[in-house]
mmCIF file of the C-alpha atoms, coordinates in Angstrom:
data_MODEL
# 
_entry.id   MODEL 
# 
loop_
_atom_site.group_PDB 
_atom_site.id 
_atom_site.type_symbol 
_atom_site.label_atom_id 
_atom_site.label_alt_id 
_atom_site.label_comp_id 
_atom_site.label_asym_id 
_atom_site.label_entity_id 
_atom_site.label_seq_id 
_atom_site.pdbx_PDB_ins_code 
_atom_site.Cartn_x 
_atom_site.Cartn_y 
_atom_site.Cartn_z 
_atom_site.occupancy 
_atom_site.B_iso_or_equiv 
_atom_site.pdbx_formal_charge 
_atom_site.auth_seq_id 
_atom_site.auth_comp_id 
_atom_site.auth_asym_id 
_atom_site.auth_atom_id 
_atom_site.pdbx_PDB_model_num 
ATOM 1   C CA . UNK A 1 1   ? 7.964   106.945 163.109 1.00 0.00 ? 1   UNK A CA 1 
ATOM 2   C CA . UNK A 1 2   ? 6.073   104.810 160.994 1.00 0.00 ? 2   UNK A CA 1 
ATOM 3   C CA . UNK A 1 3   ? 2.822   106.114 159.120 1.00 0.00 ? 3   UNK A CA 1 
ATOM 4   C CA . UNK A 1 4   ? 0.970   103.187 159.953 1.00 0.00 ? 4   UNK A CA 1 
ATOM 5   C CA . UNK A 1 5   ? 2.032   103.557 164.029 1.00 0.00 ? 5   UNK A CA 1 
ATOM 6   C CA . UNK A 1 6   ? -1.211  105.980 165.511 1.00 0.00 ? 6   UNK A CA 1 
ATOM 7   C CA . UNK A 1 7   ? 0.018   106.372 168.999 1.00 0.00 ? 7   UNK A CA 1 
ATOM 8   C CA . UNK A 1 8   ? 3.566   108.582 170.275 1.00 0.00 ? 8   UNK A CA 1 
ATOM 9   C CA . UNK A 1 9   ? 6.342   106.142 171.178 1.00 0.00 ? 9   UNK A CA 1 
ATOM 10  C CA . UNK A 1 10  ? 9.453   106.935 173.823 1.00 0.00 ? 10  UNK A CA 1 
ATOM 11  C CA . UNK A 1 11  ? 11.906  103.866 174.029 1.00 0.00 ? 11  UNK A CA 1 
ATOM 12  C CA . UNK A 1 12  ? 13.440  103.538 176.822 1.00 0.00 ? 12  UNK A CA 1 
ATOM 13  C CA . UNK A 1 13  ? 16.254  101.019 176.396 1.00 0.00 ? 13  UNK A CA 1 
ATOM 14  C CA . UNK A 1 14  ? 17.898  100.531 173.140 1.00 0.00 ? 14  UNK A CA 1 
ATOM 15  C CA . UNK A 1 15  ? 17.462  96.765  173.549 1.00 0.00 ? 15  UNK A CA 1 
ATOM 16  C CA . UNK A 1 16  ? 15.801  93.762  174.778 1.00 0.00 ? 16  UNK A CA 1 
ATOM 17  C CA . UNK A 1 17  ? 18.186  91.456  177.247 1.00 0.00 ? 17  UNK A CA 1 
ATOM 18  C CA . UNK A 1 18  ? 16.437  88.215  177.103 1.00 0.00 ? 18  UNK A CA 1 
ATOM 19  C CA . UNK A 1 19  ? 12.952  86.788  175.859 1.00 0.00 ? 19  UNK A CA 1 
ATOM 20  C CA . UNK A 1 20  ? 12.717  83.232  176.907 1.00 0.00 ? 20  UNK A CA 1 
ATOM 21  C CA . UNK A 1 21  ? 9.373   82.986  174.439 1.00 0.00 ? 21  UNK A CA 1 
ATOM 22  C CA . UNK A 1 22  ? 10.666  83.481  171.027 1.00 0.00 ? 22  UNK A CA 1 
ATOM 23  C CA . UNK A 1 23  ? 11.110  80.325  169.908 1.00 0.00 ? 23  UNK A CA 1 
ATOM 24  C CA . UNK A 1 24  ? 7.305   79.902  170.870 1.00 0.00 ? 24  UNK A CA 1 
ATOM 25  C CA . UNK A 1 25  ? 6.368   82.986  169.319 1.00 0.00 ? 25  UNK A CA 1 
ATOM 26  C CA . UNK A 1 26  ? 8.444   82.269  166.378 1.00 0.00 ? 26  UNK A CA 1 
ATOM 27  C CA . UNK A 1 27  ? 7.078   78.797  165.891 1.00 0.00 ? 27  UNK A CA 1 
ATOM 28  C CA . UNK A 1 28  ? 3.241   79.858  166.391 1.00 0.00 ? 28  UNK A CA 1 
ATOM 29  C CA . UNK A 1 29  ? 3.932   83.068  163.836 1.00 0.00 ? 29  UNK A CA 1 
ATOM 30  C CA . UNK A 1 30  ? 5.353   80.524  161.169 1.00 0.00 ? 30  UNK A CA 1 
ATOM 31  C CA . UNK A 1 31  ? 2.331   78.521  161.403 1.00 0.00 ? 31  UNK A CA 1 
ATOM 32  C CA . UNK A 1 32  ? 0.261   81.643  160.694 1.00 0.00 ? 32  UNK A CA 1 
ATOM 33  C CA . UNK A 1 33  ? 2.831   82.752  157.809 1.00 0.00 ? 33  UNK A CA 1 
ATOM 34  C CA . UNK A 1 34  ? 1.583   79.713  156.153 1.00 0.00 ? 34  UNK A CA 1 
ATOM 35  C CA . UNK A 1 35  ? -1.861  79.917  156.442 1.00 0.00 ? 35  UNK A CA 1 
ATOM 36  C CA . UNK A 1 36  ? -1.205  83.785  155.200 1.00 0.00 ? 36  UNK A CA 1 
ATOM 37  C CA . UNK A 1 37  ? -2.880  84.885  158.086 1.00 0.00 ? 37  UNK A CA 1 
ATOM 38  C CA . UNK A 1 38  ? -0.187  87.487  158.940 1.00 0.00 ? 38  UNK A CA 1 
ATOM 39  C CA . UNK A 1 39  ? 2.522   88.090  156.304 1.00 0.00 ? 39  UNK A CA 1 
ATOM 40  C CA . UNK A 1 40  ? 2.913   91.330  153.725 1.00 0.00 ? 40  UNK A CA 1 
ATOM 41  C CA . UNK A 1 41  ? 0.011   92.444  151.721 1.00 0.00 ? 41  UNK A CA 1 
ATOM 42  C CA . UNK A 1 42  ? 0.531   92.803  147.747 1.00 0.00 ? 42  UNK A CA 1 
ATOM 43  C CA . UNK A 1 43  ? 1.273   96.342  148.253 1.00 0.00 ? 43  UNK A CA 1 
ATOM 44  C CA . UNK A 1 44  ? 4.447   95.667  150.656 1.00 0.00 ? 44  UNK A CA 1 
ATOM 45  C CA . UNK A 1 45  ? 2.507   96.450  153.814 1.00 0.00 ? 45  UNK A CA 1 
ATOM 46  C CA . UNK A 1 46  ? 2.745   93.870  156.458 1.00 0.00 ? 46  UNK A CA 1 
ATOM 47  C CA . UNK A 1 47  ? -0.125  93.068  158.234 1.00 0.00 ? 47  UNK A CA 1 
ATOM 48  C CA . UNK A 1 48  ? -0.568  90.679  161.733 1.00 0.00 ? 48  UNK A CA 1 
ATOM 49  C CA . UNK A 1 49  ? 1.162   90.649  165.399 1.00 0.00 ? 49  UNK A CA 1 
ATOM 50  C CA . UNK A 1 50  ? 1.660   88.625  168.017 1.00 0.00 ? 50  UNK A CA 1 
ATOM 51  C CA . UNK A 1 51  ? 2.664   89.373  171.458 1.00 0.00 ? 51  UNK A CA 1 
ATOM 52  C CA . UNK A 1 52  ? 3.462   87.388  174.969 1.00 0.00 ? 52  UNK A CA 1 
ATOM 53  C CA . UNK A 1 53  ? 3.288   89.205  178.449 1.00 0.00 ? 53  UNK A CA 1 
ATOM 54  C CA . UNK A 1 54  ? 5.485   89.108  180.554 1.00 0.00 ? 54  UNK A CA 1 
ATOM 55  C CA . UNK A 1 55  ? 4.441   86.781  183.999 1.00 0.00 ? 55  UNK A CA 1 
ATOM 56  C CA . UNK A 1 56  ? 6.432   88.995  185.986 1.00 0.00 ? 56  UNK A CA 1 
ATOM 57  C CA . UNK A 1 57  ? 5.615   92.000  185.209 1.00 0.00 ? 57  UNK A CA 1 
ATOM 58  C CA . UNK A 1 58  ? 2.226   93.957  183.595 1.00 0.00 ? 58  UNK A CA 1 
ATOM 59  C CA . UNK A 1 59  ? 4.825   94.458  180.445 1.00 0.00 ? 59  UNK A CA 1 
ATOM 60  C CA . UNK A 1 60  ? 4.422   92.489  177.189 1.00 0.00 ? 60  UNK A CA 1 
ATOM 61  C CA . UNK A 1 61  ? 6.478   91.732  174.262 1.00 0.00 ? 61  UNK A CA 1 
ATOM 62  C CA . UNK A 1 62  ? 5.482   92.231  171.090 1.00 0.00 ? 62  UNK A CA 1 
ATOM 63  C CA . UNK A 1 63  ? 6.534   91.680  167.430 1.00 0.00 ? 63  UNK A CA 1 
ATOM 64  C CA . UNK A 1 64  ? 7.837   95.146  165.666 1.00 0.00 ? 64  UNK A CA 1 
ATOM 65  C CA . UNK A 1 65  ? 6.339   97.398  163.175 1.00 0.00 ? 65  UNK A CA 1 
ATOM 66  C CA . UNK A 1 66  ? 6.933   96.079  159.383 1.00 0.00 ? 66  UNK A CA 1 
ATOM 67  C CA . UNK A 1 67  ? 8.420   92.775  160.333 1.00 0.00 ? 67  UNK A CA 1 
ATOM 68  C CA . UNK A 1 68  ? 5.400   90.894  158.575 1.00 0.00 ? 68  UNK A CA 1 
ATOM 69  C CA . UNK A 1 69  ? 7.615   89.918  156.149 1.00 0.00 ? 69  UNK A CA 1 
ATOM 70  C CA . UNK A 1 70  ? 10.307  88.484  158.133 1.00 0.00 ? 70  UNK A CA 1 
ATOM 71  C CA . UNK A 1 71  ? 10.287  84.977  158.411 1.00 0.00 ? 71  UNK A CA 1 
ATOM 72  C CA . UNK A 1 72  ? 12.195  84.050  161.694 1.00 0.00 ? 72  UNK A CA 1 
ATOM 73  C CA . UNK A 1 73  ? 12.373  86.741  164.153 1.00 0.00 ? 73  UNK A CA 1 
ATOM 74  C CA . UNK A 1 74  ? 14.962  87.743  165.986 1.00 0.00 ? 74  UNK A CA 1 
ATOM 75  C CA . UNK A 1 75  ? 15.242  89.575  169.403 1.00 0.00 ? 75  UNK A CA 1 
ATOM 76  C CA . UNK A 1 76  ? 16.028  92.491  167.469 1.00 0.00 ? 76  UNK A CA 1 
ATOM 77  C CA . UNK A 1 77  ? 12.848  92.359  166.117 1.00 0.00 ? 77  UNK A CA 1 
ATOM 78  C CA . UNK A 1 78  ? 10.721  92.525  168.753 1.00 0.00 ? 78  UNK A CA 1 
ATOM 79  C CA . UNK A 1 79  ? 9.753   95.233  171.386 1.00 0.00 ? 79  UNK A CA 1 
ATOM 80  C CA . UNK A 1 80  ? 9.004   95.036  175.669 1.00 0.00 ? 80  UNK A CA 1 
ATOM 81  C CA . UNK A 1 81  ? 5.817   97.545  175.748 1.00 0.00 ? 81  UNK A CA 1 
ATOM 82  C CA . UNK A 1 82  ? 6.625   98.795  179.630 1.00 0.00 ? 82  UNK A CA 1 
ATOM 83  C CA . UNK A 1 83  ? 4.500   101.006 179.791 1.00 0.00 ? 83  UNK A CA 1 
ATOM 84  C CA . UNK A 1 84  ? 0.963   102.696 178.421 1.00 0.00 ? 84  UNK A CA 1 
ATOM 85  C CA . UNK A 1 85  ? -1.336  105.288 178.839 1.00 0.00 ? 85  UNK A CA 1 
ATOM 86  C CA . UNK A 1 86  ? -4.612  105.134 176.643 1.00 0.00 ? 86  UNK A CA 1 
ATOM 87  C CA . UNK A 1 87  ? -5.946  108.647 177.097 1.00 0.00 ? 87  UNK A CA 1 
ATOM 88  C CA . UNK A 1 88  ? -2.522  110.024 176.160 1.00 0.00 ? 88  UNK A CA 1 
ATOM 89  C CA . UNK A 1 89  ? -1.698  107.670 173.426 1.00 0.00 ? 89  UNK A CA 1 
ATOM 90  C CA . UNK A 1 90  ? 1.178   106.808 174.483 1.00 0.00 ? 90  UNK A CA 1 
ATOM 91  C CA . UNK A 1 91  ? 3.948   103.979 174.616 1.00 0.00 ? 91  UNK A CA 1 
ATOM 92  C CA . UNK A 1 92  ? 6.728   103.114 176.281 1.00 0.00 ? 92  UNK A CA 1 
ATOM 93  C CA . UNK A 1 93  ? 9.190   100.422 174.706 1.00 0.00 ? 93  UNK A CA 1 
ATOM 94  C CA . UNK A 1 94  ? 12.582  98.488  175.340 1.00 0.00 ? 94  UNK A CA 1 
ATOM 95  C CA . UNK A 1 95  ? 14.025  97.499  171.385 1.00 0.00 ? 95  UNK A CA 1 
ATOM 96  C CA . UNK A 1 96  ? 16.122  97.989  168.579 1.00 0.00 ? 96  UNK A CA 1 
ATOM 97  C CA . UNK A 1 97  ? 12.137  98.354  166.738 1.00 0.00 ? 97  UNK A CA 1 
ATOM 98  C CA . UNK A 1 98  ? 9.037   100.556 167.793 1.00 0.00 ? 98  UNK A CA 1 
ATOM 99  C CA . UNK A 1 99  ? 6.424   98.066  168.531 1.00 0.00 ? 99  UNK A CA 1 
ATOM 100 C CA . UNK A 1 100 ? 3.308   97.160  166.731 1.00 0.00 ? 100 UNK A CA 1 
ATOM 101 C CA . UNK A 1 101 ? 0.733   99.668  165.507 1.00 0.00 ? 101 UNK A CA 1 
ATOM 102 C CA . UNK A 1 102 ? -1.837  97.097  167.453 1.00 0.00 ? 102 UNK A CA 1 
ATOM 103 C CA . UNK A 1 103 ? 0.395   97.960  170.966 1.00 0.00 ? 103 UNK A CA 1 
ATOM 104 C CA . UNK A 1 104 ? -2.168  99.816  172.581 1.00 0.00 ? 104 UNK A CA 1 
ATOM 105 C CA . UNK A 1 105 ? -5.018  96.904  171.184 1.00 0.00 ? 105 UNK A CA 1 
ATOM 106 C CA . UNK A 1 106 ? -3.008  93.958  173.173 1.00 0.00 ? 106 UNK A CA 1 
ATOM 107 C CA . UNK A 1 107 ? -2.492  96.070  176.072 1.00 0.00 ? 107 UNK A CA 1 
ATOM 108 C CA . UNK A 1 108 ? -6.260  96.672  176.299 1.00 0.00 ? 108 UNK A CA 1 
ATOM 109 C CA . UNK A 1 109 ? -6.477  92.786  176.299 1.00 0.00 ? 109 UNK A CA 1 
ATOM 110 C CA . UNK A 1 110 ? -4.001  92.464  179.095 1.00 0.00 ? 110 UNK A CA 1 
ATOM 111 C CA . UNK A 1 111 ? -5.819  94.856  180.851 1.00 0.00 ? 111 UNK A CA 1 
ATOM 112 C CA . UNK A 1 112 ? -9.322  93.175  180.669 1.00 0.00 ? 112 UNK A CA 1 
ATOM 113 C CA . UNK A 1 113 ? -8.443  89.602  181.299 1.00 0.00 ? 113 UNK A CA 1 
ATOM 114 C CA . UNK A 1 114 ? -5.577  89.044  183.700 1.00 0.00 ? 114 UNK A CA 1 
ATOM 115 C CA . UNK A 1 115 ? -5.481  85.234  182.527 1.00 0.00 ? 115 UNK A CA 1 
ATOM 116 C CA . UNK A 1 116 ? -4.263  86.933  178.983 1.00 0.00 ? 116 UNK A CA 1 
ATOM 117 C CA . UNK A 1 117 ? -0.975  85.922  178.346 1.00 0.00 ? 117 UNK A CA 1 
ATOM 118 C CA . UNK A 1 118 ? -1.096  86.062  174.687 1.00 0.00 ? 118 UNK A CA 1 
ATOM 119 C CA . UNK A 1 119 ? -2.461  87.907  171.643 1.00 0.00 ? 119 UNK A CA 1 
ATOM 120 C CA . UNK A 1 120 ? -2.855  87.315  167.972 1.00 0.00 ? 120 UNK A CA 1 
ATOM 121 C CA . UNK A 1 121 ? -4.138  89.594  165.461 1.00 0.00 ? 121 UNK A CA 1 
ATOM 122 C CA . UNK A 1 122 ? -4.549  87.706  162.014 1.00 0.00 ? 122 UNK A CA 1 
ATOM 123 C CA . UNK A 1 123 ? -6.250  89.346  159.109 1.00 0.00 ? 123 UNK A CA 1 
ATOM 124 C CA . UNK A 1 124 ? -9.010  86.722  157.301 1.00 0.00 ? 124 UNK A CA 1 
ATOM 125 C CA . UNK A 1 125 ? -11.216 88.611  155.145 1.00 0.00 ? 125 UNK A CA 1 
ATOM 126 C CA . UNK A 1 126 ? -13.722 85.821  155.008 1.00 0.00 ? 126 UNK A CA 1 
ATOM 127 C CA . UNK A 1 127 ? -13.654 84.096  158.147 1.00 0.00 ? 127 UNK A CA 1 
ATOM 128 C CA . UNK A 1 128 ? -13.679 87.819  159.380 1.00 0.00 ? 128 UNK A CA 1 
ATOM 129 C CA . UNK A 1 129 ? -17.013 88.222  156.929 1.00 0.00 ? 129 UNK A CA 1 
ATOM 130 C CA . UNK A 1 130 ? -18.379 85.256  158.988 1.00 0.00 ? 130 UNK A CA 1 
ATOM 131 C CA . UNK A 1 131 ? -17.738 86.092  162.297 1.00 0.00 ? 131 UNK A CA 1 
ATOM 132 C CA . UNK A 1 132 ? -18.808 90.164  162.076 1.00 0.00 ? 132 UNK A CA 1 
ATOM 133 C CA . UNK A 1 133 ? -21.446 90.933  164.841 1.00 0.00 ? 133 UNK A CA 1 
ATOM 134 C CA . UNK A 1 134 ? -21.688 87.422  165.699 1.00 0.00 ? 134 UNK A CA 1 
ATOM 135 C CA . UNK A 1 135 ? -18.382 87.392  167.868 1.00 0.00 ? 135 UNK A CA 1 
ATOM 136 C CA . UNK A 1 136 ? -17.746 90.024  169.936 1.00 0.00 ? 136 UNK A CA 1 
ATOM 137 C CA . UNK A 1 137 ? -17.047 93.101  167.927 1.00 0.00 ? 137 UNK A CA 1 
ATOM 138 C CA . UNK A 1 138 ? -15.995 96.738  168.300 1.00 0.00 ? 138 UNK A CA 1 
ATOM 139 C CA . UNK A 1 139 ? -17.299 99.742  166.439 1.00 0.00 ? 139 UNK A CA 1 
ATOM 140 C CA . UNK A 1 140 ? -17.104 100.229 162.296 1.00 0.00 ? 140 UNK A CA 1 
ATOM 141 C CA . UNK A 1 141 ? -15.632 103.688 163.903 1.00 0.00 ? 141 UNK A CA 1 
ATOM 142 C CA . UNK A 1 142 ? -12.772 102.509 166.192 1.00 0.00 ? 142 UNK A CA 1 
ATOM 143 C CA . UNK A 1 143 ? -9.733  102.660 163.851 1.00 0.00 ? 143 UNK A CA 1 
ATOM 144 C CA . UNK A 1 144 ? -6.945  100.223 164.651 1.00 0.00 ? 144 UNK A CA 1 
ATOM 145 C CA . UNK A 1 145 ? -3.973  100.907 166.940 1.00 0.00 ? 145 UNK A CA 1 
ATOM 146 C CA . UNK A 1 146 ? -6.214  104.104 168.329 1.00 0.00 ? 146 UNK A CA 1 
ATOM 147 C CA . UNK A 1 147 ? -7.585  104.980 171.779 1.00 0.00 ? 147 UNK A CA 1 
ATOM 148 C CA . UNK A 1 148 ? -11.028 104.362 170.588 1.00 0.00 ? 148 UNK A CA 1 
ATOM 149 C CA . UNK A 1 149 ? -10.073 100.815 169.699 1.00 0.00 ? 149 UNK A CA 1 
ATOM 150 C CA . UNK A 1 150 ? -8.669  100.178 173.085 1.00 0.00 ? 150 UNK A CA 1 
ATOM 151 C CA . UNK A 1 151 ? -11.290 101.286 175.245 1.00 0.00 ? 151 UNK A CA 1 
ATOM 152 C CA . UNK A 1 152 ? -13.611 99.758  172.590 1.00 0.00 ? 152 UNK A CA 1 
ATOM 153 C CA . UNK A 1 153 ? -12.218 95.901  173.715 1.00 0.00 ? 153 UNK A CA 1 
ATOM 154 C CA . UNK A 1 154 ? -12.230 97.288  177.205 1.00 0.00 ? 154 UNK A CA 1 
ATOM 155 C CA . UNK A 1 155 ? -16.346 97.591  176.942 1.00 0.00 ? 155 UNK A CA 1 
ATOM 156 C CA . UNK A 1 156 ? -16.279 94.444  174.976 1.00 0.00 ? 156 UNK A CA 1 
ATOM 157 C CA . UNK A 1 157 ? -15.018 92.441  178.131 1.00 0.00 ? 157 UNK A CA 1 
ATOM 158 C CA . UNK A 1 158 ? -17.884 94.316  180.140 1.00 0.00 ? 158 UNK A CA 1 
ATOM 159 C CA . UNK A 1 159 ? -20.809 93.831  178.450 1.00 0.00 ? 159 UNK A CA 1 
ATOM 160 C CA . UNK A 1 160 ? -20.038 90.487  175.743 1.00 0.00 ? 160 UNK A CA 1 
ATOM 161 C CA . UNK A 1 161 ? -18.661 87.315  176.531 1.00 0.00 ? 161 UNK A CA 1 
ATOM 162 C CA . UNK A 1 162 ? -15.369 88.273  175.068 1.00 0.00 ? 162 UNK A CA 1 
ATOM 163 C CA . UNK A 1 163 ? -13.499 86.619  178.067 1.00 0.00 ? 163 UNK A CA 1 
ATOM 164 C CA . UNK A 1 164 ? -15.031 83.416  177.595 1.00 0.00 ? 164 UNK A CA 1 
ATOM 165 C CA . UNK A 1 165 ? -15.234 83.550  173.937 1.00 0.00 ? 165 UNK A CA 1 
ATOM 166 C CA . UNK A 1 166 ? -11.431 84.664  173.327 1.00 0.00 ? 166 UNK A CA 1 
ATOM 167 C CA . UNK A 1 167 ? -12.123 86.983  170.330 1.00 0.00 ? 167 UNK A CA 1 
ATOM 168 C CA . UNK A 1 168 ? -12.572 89.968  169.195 1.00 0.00 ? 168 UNK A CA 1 
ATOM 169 C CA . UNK A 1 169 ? -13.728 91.077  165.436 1.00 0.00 ? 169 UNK A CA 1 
ATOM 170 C CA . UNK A 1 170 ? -12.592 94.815  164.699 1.00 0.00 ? 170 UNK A CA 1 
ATOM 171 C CA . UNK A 1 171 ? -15.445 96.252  162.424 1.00 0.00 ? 171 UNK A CA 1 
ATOM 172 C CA . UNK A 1 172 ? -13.696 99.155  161.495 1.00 0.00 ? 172 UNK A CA 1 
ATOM 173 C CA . UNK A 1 173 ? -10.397 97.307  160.599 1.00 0.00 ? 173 UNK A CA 1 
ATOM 174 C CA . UNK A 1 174 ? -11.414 94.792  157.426 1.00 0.00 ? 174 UNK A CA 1 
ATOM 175 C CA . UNK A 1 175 ? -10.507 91.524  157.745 1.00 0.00 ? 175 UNK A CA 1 
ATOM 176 C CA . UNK A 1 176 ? -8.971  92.291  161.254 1.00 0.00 ? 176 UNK A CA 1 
ATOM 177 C CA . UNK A 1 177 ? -9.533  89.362  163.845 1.00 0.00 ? 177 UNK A CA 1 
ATOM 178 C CA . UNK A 1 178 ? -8.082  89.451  167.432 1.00 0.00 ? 178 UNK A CA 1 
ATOM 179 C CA . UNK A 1 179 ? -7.924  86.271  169.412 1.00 0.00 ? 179 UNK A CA 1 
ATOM 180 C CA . UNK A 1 180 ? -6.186  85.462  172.765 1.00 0.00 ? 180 UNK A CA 1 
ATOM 181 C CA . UNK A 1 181 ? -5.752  83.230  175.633 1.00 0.00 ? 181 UNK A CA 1 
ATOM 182 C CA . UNK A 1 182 ? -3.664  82.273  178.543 1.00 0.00 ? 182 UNK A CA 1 
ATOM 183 C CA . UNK A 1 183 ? -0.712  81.466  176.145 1.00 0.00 ? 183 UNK A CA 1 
ATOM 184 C CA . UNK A 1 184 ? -0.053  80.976  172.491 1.00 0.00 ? 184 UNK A CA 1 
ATOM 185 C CA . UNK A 1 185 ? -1.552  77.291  171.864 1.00 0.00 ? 185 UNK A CA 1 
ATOM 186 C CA . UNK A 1 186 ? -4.385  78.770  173.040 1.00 0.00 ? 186 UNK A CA 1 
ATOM 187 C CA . UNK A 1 187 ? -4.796  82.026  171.150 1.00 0.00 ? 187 UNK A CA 1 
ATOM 188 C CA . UNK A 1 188 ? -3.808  80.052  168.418 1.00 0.00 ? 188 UNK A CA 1 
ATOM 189 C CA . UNK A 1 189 ? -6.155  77.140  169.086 1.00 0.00 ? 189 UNK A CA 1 
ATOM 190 C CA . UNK A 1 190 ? -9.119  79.868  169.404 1.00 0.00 ? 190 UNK A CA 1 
ATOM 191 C CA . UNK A 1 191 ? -8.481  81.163  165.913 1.00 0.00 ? 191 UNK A CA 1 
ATOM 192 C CA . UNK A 1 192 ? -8.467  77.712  164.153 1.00 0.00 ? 192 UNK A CA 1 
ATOM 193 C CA . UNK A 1 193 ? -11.577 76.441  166.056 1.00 0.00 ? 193 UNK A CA 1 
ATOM 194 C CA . UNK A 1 194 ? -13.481 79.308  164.529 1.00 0.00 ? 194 UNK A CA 1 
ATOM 195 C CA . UNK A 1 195 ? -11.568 79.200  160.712 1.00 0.00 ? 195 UNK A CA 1 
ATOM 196 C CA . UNK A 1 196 ? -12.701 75.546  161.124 1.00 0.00 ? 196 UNK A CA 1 
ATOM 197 C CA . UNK A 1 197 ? -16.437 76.252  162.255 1.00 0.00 ? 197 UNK A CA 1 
ATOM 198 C CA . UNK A 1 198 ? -16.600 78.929  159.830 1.00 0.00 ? 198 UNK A CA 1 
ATOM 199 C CA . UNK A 1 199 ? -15.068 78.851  156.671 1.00 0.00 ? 199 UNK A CA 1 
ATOM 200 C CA . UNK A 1 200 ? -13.553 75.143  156.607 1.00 0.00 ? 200 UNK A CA 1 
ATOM 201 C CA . UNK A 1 201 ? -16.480 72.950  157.681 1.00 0.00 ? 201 UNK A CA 1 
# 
């Protein structure tokens, strides 16, 4: 198990049979690689995820822990979330590689807004500086990849206009920045309207 990975994994299959959406997911991620808005830190520790539900199903797939420094995904690395359970802490994954650390995070996204069907977590310490307490944002003391993180967006979506806005800041997770929307243009659209508004204009 990773260090970095908060919540108990079971995997269920050994691998994934088919994602038609990696060559989306693996075109959007490059264009984030290059703005170094997910990649590897200068310590070696990877930081950003994407993920892509699945239409037919409540499941999601999701890009794998430590493979911010790969730069074309394969299936391999990737995981199909199947199943989770926030008050346990728990995941369930299909995959050769346990999922993201920010599993549980998506899945509270997918849970709140059933037009979801994408996620993005970038890290952008100063658009993130711009954006704290402005956009919707969760708790200095909601850790990522936790239970108190998840139901943390969950409350988001009741009382902000997270669902309308299509982002979420994560105080206690610096430089953290969560966007989403009913695919990937969009989530990725969302996060470069607000770089642009932000930090470019």
């Amino acid at each position: 198990m990773s260090e970095y990975i908060k919540f108990s994994c079971e995997r269920v299959a050994g691998e994934i049979t088919s994602f038609g959406g990696l060559p989306e997911l693996n075109a959007y991620r490059r264009k984030l690689l290059d703005l170094r808005l997910i990649g590897v830190d200068p310590t070696g520790v990877g930081f950003g995820n994407l993920s892509v539900r699945d239409r037919a199903t409540k499941n999601f797939y999701i890009t794998g822990s430590a493979t911010g420094g790969i730069q074309e995904l394969a299936l391999a690395h990737c995981a199909k979330v199947v199943a989770w359970d926030f008050e346990r802490n728990q995941v369930r994954y299909e995959g050769s590689v346990m999922p993201s650390s920010e599993s549980l995070t998506h899945a509270a996204i997918y849970e709140s807004d059933a037009t979801a069907g994408a996620v993005v977590h970038c890290h952008c310490s100063r658009l993130w500086a711009a954006v704290l307490n402005e956009a919707p944002t969760t708790s200095k003391a909601a850790e990522y990849g936790t239970p108190e993180m998840a139901y943390e967006i969950m409350q988001l979506f009741t009382r902000t206009n997270t669902q309308t806005r299509k982002i979420v800041v994560m105080a206690g997770h610096e430089g953290g920045i969560l966007t989403f929307g009913k695919d990937l243009e969009e989530a990725f659209a969302v996060l470069m309207r607000e770089r642009q508004q932000r930090i470019l204009r």
